[in-house]
N, C-alpha and C positions, 0 to 999 in steps of 0.2 A: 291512418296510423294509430295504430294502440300502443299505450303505453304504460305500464304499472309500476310502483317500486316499492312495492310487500312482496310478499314471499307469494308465490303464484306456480302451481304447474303449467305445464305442457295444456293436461286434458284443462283445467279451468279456462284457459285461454284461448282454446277454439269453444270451447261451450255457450263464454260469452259473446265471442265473435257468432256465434251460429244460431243466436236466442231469434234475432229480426233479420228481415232481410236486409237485403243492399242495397242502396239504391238503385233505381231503374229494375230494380224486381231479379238481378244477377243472383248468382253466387259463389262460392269462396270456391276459385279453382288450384290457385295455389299461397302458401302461407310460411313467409321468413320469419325467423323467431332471432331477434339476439338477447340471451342472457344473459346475467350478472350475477356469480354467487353471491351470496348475500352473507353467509356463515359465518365469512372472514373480519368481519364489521359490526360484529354483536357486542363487542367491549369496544370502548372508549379510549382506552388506556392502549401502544403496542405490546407485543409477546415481548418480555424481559429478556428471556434466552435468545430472542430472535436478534434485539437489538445487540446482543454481548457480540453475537457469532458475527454481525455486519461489524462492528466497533473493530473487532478482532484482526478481521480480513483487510482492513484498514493500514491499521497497523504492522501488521505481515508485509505489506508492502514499502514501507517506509526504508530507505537508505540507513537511515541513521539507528544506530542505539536506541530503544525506547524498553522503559520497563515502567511496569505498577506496581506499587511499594502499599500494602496495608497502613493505613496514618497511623493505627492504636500498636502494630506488633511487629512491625517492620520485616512483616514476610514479603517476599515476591510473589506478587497472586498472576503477573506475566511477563513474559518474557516475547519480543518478535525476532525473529529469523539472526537479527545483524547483532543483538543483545546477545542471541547464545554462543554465537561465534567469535564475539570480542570477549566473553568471560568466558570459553571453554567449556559451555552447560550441555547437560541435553533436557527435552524437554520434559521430560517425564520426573524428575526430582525433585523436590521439596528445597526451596533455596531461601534465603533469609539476606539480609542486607549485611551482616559478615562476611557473604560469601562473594560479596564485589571483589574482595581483595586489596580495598583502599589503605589498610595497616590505620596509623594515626589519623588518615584524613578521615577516616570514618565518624568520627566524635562528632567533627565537623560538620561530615552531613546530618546525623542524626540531630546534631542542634536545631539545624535547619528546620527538617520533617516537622520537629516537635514544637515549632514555634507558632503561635498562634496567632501571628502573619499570614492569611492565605493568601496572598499577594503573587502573583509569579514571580519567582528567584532566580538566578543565577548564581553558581559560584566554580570556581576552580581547584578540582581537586588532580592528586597525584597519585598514578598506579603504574608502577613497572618501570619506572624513572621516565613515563609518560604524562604530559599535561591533558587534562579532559578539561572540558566547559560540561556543567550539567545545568539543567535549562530543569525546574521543580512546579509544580504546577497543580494544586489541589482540587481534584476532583469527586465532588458528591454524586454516588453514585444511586444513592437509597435517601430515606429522610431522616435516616440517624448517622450519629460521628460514628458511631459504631464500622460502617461501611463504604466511610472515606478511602480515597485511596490516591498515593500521589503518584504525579505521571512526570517519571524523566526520561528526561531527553537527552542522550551524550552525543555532545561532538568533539573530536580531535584537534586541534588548532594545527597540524601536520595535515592531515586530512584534509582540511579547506585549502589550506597550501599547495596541495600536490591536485585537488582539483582545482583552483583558478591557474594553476598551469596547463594542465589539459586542455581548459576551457581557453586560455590564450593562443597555445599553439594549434587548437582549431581554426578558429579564429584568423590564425594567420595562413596556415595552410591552402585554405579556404581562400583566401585572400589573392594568394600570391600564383593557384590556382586559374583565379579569374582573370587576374590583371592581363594576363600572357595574349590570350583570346578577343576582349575585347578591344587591345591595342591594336591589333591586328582588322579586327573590326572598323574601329574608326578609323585607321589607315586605309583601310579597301575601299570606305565611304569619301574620304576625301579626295582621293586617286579618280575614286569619279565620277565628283563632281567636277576638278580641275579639266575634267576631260580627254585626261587619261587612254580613254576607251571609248571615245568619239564622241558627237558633239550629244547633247542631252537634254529632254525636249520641259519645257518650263513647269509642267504638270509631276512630270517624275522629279525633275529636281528640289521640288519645294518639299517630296515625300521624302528623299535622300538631307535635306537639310534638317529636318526634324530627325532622321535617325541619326546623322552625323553630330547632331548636337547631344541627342538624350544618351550616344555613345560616351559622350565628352564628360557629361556629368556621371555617368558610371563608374568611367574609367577615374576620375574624380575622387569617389566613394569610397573606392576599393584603395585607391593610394592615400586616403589621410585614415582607411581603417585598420592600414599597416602601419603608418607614422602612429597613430593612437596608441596600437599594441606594443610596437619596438618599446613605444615612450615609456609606456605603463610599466613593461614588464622591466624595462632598464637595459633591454636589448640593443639600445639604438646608440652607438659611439659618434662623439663630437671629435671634430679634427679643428683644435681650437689653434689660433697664431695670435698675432698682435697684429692686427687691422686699422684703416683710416675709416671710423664709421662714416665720414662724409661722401666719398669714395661707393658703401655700403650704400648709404641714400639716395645718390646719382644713379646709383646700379636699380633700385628699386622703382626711382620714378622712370626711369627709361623702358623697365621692365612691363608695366603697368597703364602707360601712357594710350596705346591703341585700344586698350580694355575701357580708360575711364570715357574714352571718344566714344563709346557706343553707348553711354547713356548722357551723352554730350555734359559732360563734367572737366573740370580742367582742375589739374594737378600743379599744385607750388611747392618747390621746396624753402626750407630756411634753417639757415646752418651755416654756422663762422667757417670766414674764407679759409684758414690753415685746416690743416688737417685734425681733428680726436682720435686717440689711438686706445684700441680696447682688447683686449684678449678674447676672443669670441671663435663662432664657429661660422664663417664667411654665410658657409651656403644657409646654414638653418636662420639665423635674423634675417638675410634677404626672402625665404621665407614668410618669417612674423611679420616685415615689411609687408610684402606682397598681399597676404593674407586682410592686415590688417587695411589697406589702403583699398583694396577690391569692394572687402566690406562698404565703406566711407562711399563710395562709388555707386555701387549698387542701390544705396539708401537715401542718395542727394538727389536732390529734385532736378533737373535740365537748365543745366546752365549755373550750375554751384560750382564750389571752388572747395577742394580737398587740401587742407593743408599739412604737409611734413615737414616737423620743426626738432630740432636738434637744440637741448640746455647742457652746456659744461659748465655754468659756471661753479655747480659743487664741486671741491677738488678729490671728492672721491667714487663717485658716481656720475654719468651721462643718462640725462632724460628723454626719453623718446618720443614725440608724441602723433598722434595723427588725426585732424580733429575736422569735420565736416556739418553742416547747413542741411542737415537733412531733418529724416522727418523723426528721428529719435528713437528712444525704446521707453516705451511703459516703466513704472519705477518699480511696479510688480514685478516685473522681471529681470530686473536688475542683479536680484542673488541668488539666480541660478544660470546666469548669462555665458561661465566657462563650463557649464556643465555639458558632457556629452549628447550630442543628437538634440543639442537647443535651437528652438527656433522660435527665436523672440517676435522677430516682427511677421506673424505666420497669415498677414493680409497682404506682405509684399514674395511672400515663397516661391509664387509661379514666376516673378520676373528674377526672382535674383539664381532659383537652382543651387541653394544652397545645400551644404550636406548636413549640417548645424554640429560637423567636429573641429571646423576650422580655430573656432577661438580656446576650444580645448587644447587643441594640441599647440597655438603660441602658447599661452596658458606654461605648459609644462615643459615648451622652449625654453623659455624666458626664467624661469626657475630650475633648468637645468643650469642654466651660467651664471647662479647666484639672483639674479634679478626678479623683482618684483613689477606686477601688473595691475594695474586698475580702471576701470572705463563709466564715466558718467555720462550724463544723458536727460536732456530736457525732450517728453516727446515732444513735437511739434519744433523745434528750434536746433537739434541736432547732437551731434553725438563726438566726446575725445577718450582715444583710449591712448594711456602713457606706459611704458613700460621703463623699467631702471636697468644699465647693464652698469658692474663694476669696472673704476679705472685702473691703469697699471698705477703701483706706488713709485714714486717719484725714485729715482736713482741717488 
């Protein structure tokens, strides 16, 4: 193999290959050549116009408003596609930072421009009985101020509005899409394994139990990613009454009870013999229940004890709480633990099948009925999480 990296023709490079022979006395019957122009890598420095034109086509694509503003003369030296369209421009004119259209607020930005803060800015200005965010951002583009030039960036506070709606009602669409399918799915799969459709030999069924189950956590995913959205977006209506949360709690550990037996856990409740009576939304607490006690469950070691405990004795709030002997949560992870798609303890993942939106959505339960939520945690010693619901005032 020959190889050079100067500047070499064609003819030099069989001339040198053709000075001696070959080994074993052969000779050259055929010969691959790959070049490398070399022309393009004489200077150190890139082509200036090259990098404008790639800078450019950068920003042509950009969604949003973007424009560069001269720092010393406050001309527009560019404008991308979504700029000309929100200000009415074409490209070919000569435009100046008057010509935003901002009226008063204008002063304002030029304060901005001219301050000798090159810090990235934000500020809010007003055009058309319209609110913009402009996001200011100084760019050197040469090695003198002379050829500074700042780069904003507008966005709409309507705009992001009406896209995290689209973005929600994909989301759901999406969702509600799926749900139909896979129910259907896990239905078919349980039908027969029950055997249904005749008896079912121990090899196929252990393959049917594995899709029968990873159907279960699907169908799972897709119902707490529509409980998250309703929640989020304020879609999801509470059909609240005046309830006996004890009542509630009976209903959750009866609910819960063959789930906590499959990782041989045992479930206690504690809650005064009369009734507490709360204005709530039956089905969504037995829910935050459920949620919250499965948790507990999943994370206790064989042969723990999950406890559900009920406090009235404030007379204007009822304390929730459900508190277990498990193996805990990291304190690291403690302040991100109602966050969307968390998954704190991600060395127990494969056994529990978690979707990690469960504690978001009690989360935004529980603060839908006024109430407040908080969950502490010793790793290794185990884990309570309390939630508050308000009481009725007294008659």
């Amino acid at each position: 193999m020959f190889r050079r990296n100067d500047l070499i023709t064609i003819r030099q490079i069989y001339e040198t290959l053709h000075r001696g022979p070959c080994p074993g006395g052969g000779g050259i019957l055929h010969m691959s050549s790959f070049l490398k122009d070399k022309t393009s890598f004489t200077t150190d420095a890139p082509n200036a116009s090259d990098t404008s034109t790639r800078s450019g086509a950068l920003l042509d694509a950009v969604p949003d408003p973007v424009l560069a503003i001269a720092a010393d003369t406050f001309d527009v030296v560019y404008a991308n596609p979504a700029a000309l369209r929100l200000f009415e421009w074409n490209r070919s004119a000569n435009r100046s930072l008057a010509d935003l259209g901002l009226g008063p607020e204008e002063i304002r930005l030029r304060t901005v421009l001219s301050s000798s803060d090159h810090t990235r800015r934000e500020i809010q200005v007003a055009r058309d009985a319209k609110l913009y965010r402009i996001d200011c951002q100084l760019l050197s583009t040469a090695g003198t101020a002379d050829d500074d030039q700042v780069i904003l960036t507008i966005w709409s506070p309507a705009a992001d509005i009406d896209r995290n709606r689209r973005d929600h009602e994909f989301v759901a669409t999406v969702s509600h899409e799926l749900r139909t399918p896979v129910t259907s799915i896990k239905g078919a799969l349980g039908l027969v394994l029950s055997g249904a459709s005749g008896p079912v030999a121990d090899k196929t069924r252990a393959l049917l139990d594995i899709a029968h189950r990873n159907a279960g956590r699907l169908l799972l995913l897709v119902n707490d990613i529509l409980d998250i959205e309703k929640l989020t977006s304020g879609n999801m209506s509470f059909d609240k009454d005046l309830l006996d949360l004890v009542a509630v709690l009976d209903a959750a550990h009866d609910a819960t009870a063959s789930f906590a037996h499959q990782f041989e856990v045992r479930i206690e409740v504690e809650a005064p013999k009369g009734p507490v009576m709360a204005t709530i939304d039956g089905a969504r607490i037995h829910q935050v229940l459920t949620n919250l006690i499965s948790n507990a469950c999943k994370f206790s070691h064989p042969g723990g004890v999950v406890t559900l405990s009920l406090d009235d004795s404030d007379p204007e709030k009822v304390r929730i709480c459900v508190d277990d002997t498990g193996v805990g949560i990291p304190q690291s992870a403690l302040h991100t633990i109602f966050d969307r798609f968390n998954q704190a303890q991600s060395g127990h993942r494969n056994r529990t099948g978690s979707t990690g939106l469960g504690l978001a959505i009690v989360k935004t339960i529980v603060e839908a009925h006024g109430g407040t939520i908080s969950l502490d945690s010793v790793e290794g010693q185990g884990t309570r999480a309390c939630f508050t619901l308000s009481r009725p005032a007294p008659e």
